[in-house]
C-alpha positions in Angstrom: 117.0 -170.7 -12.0 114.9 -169.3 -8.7 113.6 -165.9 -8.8 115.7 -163.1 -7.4 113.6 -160.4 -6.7 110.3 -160.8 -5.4 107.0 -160.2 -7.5 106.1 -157.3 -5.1 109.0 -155.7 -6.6 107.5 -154.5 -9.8 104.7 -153.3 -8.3 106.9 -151.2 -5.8 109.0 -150.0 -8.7 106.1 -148.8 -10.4 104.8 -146.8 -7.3 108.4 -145.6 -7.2 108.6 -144.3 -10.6 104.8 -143.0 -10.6 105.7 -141.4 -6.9 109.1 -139.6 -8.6 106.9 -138.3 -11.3 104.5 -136.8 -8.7 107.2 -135.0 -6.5 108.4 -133.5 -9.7 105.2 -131.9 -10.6 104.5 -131.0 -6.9 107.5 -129.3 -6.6 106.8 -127.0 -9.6 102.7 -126.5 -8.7 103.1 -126.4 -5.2 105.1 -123.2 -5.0 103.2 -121.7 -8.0 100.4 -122.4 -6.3 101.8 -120.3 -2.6 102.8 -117.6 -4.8 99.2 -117.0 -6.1 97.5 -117.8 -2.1 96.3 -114.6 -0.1 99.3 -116.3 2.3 101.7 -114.2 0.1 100.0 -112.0 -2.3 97.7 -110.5 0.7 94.7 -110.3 -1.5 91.2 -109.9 0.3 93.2 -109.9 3.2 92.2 -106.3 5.1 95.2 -104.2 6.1 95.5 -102.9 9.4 96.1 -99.2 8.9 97.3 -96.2 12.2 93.6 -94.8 11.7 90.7 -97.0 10.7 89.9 -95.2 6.9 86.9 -96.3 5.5 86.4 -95.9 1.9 82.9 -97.4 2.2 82.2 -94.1 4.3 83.6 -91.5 2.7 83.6 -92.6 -1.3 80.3 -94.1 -1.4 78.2 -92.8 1.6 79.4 -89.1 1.5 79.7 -89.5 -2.6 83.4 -87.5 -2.3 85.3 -88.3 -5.2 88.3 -90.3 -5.6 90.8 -87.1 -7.1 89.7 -85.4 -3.9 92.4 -87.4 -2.3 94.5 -89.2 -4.9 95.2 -85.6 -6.4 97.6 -86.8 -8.8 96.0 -89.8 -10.3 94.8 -88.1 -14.0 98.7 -86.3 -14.0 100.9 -89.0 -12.7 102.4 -92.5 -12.3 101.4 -92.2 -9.2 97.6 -91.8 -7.7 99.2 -90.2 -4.1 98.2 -90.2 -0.7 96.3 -86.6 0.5 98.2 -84.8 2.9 97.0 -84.5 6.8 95.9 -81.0 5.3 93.0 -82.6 3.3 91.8 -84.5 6.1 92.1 -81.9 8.4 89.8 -79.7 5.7 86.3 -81.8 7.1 87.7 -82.8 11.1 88.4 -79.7 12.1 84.9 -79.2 11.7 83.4 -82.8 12.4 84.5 -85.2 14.9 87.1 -82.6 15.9 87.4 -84.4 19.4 87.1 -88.0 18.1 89.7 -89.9 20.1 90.2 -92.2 17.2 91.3 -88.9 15.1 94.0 -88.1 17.3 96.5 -88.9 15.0 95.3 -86.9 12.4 95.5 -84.0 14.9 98.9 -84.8 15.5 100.1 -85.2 12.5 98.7 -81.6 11.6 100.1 -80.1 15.0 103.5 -81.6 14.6 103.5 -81.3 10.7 104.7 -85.1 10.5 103.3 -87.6 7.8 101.1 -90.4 8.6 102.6 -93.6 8.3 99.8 -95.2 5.8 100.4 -99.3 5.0 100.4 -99.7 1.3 97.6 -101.8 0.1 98.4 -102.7 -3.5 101.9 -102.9 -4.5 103.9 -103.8 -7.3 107.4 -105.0 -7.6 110.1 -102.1 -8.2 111.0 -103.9 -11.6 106.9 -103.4 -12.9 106.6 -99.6 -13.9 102.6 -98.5 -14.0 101.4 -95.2 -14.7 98.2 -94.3 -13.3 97.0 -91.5 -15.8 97.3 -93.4 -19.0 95.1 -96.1 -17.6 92.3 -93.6 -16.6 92.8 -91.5 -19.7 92.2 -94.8 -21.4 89.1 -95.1 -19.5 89.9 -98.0 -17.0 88.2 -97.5 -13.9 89.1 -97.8 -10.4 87.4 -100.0 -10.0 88.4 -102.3 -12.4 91.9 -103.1 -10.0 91.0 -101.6 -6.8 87.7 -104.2 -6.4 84.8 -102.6 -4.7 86.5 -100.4 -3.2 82.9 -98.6 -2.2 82.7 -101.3 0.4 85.5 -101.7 2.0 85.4 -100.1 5.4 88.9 -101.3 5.7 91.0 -101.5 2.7 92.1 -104.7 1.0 93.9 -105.8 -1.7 91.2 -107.0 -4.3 93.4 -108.4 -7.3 96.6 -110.2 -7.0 97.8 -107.7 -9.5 100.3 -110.4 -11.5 101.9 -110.1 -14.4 98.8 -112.8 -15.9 96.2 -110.6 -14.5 97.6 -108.0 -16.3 98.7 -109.2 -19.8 94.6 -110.3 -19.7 93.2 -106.9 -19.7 96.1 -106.1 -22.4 95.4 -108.5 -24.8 91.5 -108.0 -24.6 91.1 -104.3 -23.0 87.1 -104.3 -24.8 86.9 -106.5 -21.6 87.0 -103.8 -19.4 87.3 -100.4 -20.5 84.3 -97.8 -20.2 83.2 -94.4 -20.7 85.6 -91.9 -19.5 82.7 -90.3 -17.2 82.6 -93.4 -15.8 85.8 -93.9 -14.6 85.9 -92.4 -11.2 82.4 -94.2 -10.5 82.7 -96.9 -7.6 79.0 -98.0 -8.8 79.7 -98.7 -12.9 78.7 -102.1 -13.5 79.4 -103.7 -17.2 76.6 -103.4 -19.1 75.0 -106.7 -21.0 76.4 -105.1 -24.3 80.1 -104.5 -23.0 82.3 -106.3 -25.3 80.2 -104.7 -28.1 80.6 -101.4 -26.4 84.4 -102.1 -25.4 84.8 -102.5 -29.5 83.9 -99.2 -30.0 85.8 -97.5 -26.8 88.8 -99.1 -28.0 88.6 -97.7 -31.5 87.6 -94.2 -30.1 89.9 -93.7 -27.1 93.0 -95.4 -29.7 93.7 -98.3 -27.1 96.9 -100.6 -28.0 97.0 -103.9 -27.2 100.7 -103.3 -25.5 102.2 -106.6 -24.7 106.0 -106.3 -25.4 107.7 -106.6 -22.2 109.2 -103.0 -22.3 105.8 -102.1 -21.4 105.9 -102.7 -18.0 109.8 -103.8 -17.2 111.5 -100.6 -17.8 
């Protein structure tokens, strides 16, 4: 009996099969992997904001502390933004006629918030309270990146659920001594796991990773 199907078909239905199998898995890691680019999760990606802050200027150069402006950070869920009246406490003494301070003398004069861009932002379903992290002795640092030298803010950490569950499930990682928290030079020391150990113990850190944790 002659041969139906030439012998180039096997070959092609091999690629065919091998080919399927490929799309499949490109399908799934191809949209896992957008999800987790700077395209979408903004990380390192400096955000234009209505007046050029610089944290690199006024935390590490001029040394003023974080709570000066997030007020509410050891209290609250929430860090907070500082109100024109905080800003207005140094400009109207200095640079009181910058023109790139105008809106900050507008928003004073016409008592009218200033329309910050958020930096770091979680999805509404993801609760996080700011004051039991620093009371636990997590440092600014430890999310917020180098946040010293940024003279326009950025997004340091993609801040996903992964990133998180990591310093829950080994928080001797990363925690440090609570007069170390607001510092935007700590580094780790060679020792830190060891000294994580004992922080952990002392400050009664839980290695929380139900899901009512976070999803509330």
């Amino acid at each position: 009996m002659a041969q139906v199907f030439h012998h180039s078909t096997n070959l092609i239905s091999r690629l065919t099969v091998y080919g399927a199998f490929v799309a499949i898995l490109a399908a799934g890691f191809v949209p896992w992997l957008i999800d987790r680019s700077p395209y979408n999760t903004e990380q390192n990606v400096p955000r234009e904001q209505p007046i050029p802050f610089s944290h690199r200027h006024h935390a590490n150069e001029l040394g003023i502390d974080c709570r000066y402006c997030h007020t509410s950070v050891e209290q609250s869920a929430f860090a907070g933004l500082p109100p024109t009246e905080t800003c207005m406490t140094c400009h109207s003494q200095i640079w009181k006629t910058s023109p790139m301070l105008e809106p900050v003398r507008a928003s004073f004069r016409d008592d009218r918030s200033i329309e910050w861009t958020r930096v770091n932002a979680l999805p509404e379903f993801v609760y996080f309270d700011h004051s039991i992290h620093i009371s636990k002795g997590i440092g600014c640092t430890t999310c917020h990146g180098p946040i010293g030298e940024m003279t326009i803010t950025w997004a340091a950490t993609q801040m996903k659920m992964g990133w998180c569950l990591d310093c829950h499930r080994q928080p001797e990682k990363y925690v440090r001594p609570k007069d170390q928290v607001f510092s935007i030079s700590y580094q780790p020391p060679p020792n830190q796991l060891e000294l994580g150990r004992r922080l952990v113990k002392e400050y009664k850190i839980y290695s929380l990773q139900d899901c009512v944790t976070c999803h509330r």
